[in-house]
C-alpha positions as CSV (number, residue, x, y, z in Angstrom):
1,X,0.0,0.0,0.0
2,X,1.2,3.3,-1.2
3,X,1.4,6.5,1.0
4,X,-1.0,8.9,-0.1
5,X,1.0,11.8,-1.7
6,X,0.9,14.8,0.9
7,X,-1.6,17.5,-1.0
8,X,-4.1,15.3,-0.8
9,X,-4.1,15.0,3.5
10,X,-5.8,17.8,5.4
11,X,-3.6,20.7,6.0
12,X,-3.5,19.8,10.4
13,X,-2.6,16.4,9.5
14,X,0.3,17.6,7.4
15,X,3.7,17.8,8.4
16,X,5.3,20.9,10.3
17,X,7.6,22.6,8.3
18,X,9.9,24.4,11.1
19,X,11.4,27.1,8.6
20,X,8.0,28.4,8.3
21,X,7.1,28.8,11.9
22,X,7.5,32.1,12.8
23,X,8.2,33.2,16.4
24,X,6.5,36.6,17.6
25,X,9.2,39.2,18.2
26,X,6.5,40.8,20.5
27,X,4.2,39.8,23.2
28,X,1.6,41.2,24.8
29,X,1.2,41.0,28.8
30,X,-0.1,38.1,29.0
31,X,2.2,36.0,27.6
32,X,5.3,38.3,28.5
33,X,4.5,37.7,32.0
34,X,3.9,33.9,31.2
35,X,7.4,34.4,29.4
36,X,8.7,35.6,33.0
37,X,7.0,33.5,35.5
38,X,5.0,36.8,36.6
39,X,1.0,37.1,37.3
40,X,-0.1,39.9,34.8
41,X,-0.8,42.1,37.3
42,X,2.8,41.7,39.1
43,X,3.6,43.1,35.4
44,X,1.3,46.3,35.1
45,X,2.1,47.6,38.2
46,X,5.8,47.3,37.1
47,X,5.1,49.2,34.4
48,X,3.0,51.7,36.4
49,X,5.9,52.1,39.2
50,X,8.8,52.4,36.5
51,X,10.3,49.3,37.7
52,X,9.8,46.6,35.1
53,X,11.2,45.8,31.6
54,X,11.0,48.1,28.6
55,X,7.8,48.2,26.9
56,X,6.1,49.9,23.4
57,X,2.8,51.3,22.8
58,X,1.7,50.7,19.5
59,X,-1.8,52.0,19.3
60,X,-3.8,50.8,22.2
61,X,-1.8,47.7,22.9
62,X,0.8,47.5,25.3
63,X,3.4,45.0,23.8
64,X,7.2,44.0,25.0
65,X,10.1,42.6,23.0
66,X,11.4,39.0,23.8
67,X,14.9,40.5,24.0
68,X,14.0,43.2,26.3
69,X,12.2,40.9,28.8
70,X,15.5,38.6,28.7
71,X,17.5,41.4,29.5
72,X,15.7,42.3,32.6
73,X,15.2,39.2,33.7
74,X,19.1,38.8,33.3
75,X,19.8,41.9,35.7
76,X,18.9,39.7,38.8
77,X,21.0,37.1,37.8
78,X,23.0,35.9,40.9
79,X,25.5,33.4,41.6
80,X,25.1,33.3,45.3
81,X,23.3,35.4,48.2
82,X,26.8,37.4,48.5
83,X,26.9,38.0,45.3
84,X,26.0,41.8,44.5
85,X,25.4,40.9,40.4
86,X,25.4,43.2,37.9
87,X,22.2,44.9,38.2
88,X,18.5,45.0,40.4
89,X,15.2,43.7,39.7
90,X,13.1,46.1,41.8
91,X,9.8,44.8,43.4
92,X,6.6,46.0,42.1
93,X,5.7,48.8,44.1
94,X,6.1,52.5,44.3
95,X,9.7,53.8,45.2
96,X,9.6,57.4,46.4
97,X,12.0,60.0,45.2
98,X,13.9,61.2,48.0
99,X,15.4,65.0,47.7
């Protein structure tokens, strides 16, 4: 018996080409703070406070770059509890200036 030639099989039974998947360069907050191991909320309110990874507008939406989530995620990076690292991850809450 004969394999049936591939444009004949429905498309989802088809086989995944993985050159044509293409991997979103942004994400909304949702999924960014899926990305980060963060509640959505913990992530808005970093953005509110000023504390939290760089993020665009575009229109209405509120989107943030894979790259840009990995680098602040990479600021708390830590070796051991003495080590001071390279940069801080804030908390999520407000920091008030102090003159």
């Amino acid at each position: 018996m004969e394999p049936e030639p591939v444009a004949a099989r429905p498309r989802y039974l088809a086989e995944p080409n993985l050159a044509a998947i293409v991997r979103p360069r942004y994400l909304k907050t949702p999924d960014a703070a899926t990305h980060l191991g963060l509640s959505p909320r913990t992530l808005e309110k970093h953005r509110c406070y000023g504390t939290g990874p760089v993020y665009r507008r575009l229109g209405g939406r509120i989107v943030y770059a894979i790259d840009d989530l990995d680098a602040w995620a990479a600021r708390g990076t830590r070796k051991s509890t003495s080590d001071p690292g390279v940069g801080t991850v804030l908390p999520a809450q407000r920091r008030f200036r102090q003159d």
